[in-house]
N, C-alpha and C positions, 0 to 999 in steps of 0.2 A: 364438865362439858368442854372438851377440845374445840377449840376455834381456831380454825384456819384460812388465812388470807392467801389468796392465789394474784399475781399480778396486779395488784388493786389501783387503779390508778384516777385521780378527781382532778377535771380541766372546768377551770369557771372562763365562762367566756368575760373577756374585757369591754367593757359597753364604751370605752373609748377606741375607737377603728385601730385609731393608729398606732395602738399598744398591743403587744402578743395576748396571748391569755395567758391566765395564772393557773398554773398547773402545784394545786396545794399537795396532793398524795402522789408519788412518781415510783411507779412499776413497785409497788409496796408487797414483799412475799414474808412470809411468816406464821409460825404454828403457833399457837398458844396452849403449851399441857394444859389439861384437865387437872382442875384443881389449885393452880396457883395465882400467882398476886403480881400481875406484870405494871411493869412502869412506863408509861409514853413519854419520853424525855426529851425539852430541846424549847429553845428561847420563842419568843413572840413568833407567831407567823410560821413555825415549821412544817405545819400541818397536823400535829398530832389529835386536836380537836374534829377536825374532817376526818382525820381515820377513824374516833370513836363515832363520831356521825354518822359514818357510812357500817360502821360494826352492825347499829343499834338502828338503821335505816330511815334517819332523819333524811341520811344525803343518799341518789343514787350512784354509784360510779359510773365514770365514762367507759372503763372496762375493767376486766376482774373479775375474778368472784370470791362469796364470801361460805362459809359452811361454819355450821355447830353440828360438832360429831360429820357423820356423811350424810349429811342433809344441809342440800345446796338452799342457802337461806338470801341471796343475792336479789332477788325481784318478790321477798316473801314483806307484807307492811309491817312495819315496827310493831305493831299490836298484836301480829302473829308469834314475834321471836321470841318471846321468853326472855326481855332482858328487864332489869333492874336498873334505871340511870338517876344519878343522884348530880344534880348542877352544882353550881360553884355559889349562886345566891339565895340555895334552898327550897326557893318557888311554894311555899307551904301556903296554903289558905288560910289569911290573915281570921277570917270570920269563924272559923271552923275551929274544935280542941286539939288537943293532941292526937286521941283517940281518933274522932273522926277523921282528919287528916291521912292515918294509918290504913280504917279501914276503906277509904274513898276510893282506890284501887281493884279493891275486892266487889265494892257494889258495880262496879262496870262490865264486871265478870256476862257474857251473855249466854243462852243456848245450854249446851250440856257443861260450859264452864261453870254456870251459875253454882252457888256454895251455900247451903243452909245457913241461916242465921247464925246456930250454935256453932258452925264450922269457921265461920269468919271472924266471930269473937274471941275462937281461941287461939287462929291464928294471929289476931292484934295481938293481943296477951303476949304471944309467943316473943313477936321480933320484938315488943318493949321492954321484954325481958331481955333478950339478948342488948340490946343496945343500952340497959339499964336506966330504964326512962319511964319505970311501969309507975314510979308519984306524982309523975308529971300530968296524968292521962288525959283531966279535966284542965289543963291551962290553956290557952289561949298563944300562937308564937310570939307576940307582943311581950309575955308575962314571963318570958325564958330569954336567957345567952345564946348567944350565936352559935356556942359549941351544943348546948342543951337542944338548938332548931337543927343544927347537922345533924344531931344522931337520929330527930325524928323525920328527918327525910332519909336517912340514910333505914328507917324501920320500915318508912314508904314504901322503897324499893324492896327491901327483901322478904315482906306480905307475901309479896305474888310467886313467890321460891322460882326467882328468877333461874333461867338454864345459865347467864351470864348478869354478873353487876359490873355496869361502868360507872365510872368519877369522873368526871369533868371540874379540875381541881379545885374542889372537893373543900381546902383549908385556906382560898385565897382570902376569904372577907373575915381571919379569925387575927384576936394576936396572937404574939411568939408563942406564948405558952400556954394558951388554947390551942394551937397546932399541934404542939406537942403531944397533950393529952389524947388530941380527938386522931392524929394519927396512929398512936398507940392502940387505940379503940378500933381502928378501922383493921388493922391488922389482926386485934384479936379476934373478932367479929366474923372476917374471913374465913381465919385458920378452924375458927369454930364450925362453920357451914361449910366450907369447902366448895365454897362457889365459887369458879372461876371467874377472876377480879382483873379490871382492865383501870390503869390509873394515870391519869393523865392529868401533869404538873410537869412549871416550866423549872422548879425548886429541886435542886439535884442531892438535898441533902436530906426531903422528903423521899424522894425516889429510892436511893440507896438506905435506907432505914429500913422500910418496911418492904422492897419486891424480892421477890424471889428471881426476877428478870429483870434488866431493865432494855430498854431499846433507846437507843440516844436516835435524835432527827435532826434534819438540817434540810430546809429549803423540800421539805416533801420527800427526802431519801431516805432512808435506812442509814446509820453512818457504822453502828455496830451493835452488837446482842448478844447478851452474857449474863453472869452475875455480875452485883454491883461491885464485887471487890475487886472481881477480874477485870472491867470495866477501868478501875481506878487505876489498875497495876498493871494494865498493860493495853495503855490505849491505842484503835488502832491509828487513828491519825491525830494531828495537831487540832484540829478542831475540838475533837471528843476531850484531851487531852487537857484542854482550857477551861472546857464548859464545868468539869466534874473537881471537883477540890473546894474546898474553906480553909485557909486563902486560898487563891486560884494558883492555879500553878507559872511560875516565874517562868518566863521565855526572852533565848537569848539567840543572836546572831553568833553563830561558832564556824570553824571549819574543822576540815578532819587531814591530819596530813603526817603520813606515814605511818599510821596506826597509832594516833594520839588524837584527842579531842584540844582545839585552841578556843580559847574564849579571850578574845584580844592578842594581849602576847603569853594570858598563862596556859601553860600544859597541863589540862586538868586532869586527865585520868586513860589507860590504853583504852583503844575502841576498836580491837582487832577484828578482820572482817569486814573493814567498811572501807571502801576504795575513797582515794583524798576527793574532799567535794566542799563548797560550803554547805551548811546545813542549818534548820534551825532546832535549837537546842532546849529542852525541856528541864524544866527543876526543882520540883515537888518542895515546899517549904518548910518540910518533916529533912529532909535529905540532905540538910547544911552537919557540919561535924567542926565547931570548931577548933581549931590546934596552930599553933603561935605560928608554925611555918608550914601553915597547909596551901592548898598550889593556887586556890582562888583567892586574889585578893580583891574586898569590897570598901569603898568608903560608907562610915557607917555616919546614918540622916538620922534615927530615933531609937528608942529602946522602950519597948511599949511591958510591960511585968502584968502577965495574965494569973499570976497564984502557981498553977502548976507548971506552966509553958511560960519563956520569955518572947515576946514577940521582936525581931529585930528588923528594924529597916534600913532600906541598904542601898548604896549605886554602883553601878559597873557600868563603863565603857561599850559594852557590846548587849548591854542591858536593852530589851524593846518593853518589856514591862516596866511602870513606873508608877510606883517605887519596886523594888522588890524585895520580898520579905521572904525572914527565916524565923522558924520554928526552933529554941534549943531550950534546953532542958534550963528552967528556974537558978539548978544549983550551979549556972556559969554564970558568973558576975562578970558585967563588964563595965572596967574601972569608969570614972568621970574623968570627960576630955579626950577619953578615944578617937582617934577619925580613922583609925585603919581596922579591919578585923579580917584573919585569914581563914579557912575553913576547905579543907578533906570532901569529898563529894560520896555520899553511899550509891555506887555504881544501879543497884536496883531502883533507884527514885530519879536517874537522870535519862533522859528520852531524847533519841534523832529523830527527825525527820528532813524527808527529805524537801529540797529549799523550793523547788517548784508543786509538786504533786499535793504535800506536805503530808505523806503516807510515812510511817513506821521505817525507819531502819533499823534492826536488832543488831545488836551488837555483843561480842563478849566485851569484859574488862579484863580478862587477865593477863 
């Protein structure tokens, strides 16, 4: 099911006078194909939770509209849409088993929705199979993992062969490696139904995993929409640029003058096509290259030894990230008592922007 947002826009009014309103979704436009696995990206407060709200018609908007397929679903109640929403703390009836849980959904069914007995049993069977949770049926959510209660709310939702499933993030109450698993699950689980999935997480390393999309947010805007790789490798602005990386990506105060990038007084690499400006300067922690007399020179703070990857920490002068760290390969050793290390820049993992707007400047290297 194709879902399409047209201008979507959500203003809360401020019950303090003398403050504007908060305006959470701002002129929000976007298609979602049919069939894949989109990510809502972006820190506390973006808005991304009001846009699944207003998707799934918890929220109205102030203006907009919303559609699945060409059916304007904008003033339709949540109970009409066809969606499937799975919360962040589960929400399962403590009292109730697994099973019942599942089919609780199905007995709400009224009118010509209503489903014979034998109809409803097989479809529990079904999603507890999908979600592989059919030994669980007779327990109790008490008597289960946090990951073992996600999947059974996550069978909740998909009972009713939702037109759309949304996540309202979905793996925040899990540990590291219950996220792991239960995201792995949620992507298989998709891929296998092909229901259009809406995923909203403020974890940029869950997002780019498993979406086929993602959307980065900032303050209720759109800031950009892509795949995730594309997303990483070619951000559009300084924002996106910070938010998306493990480590984050190193930012540095540079100018550009005569068709050369300065970062302090070193000449890092050509930046032809970019008229002299200051600017601020992007530096993926994959993108270091060390070599005895390469053009950036860093003082080095630590040397962290992750098995495959060395982790380096680092200072510079023009440095606004603090510390800033480099990615290099294990098999460069570097000696005890170091304090200097120099290092080659890979021209694709180094980013301008520009120093007011902080939008993209593309640049060649050669």
């Amino acid at each position: 099911m194709k879902v399409v947002l047209q201008n979507l826009t959500k203003v809360f009014p401020n019950h303090n006078k003398k403050m504007p309103d908060v305006t959470a979704v701002n002129n929000f436009t976007f298609e979602i194909p049919d069939g894949q696995l989109i990510g809502l990206l972006g820190p506390s407060g973006c808005g991304k939770s009001t846009a699944l709200n207003l998707i799934c018609g918890l929220e109205k908007p102030t203006s907009g509209k919303i559609f699945f397929g060409d059916e304007d679903v904008t003033d339709l109640p949540p109970e009409h849409r066809g969606v499937g929403l799975v919360f962040q703390n589960y929400a399962l009836y403590p009292h109730m088993t697994v099973r019942q849980n599942i089919l609780f959904p199905l007995q709400n069914f009224k009118g010509k929705d209503k489903l014979p007995k034998e109809e409803m049993e097989k479809r529990v069977e079904e999603a507890a199979r999908l979600v592989q949770i059919e030994q669980l049926m007779d327990r109790k959510p008490s008597q289960m993992s946090g990951g073992q209660q996600q999947r059974v709310a996550i069978a909740r939702a998909l009972v009713k062969m939702p037109r759309v499933l949304l996540l309202d993030e979905p793996l925040s109450n899990l540990d590291a490696r219950l996220r792991l698993q239960t995201r792995e699950e949620i992507r298989r689980i998709q891929r296998s139904t092909g229901i259009t999935t809406i995923f909203v997480t403020h974890d940029q390393e869950e997002a780019m995993s498993i979406s086929d999309l993602i959307v980065v947010m900032k303050e209720g805007v759109i800031q950009q929409i892509d795949k995730p790789q594309k997303v990483y490798d070619d951000p559009a602005n300084l924002f996106v640029a910070k938010f998306l990386g493990t480590p984050p990506i190193n930012v540095f105060e540079g100018r550009v003058e005569k068709g050369a990038l300065y970062l302090g007084e070193d000449r890092i690499l050509p930046v032809s096509g970019v008229a002299d400006q200051k600017v601020w300067v992007g530096l993926r922690p994959e993108g270091f290259v060390p070599r005895e007399d390469g053009a950036l020179r860093c003082s080095l703070k630590a040397v962290e030894v992750m098995g495959r990857d060395t982790s380096v920490v680092l200072g510079h002068p023009a440095a606004v990230s603090d510390p800033l760290r480099a990615i290099i390969s294990s098999d460069h050793t570097v000696a005890p008592g170091t304090k200097e290390l120099r290092f080659d820049l890979k021209p694709n993992k180094v980013f301008l922007f520009h120093k007011e707007t902080e939008l993209r400047i593309p640049f060649s290297a050669e």
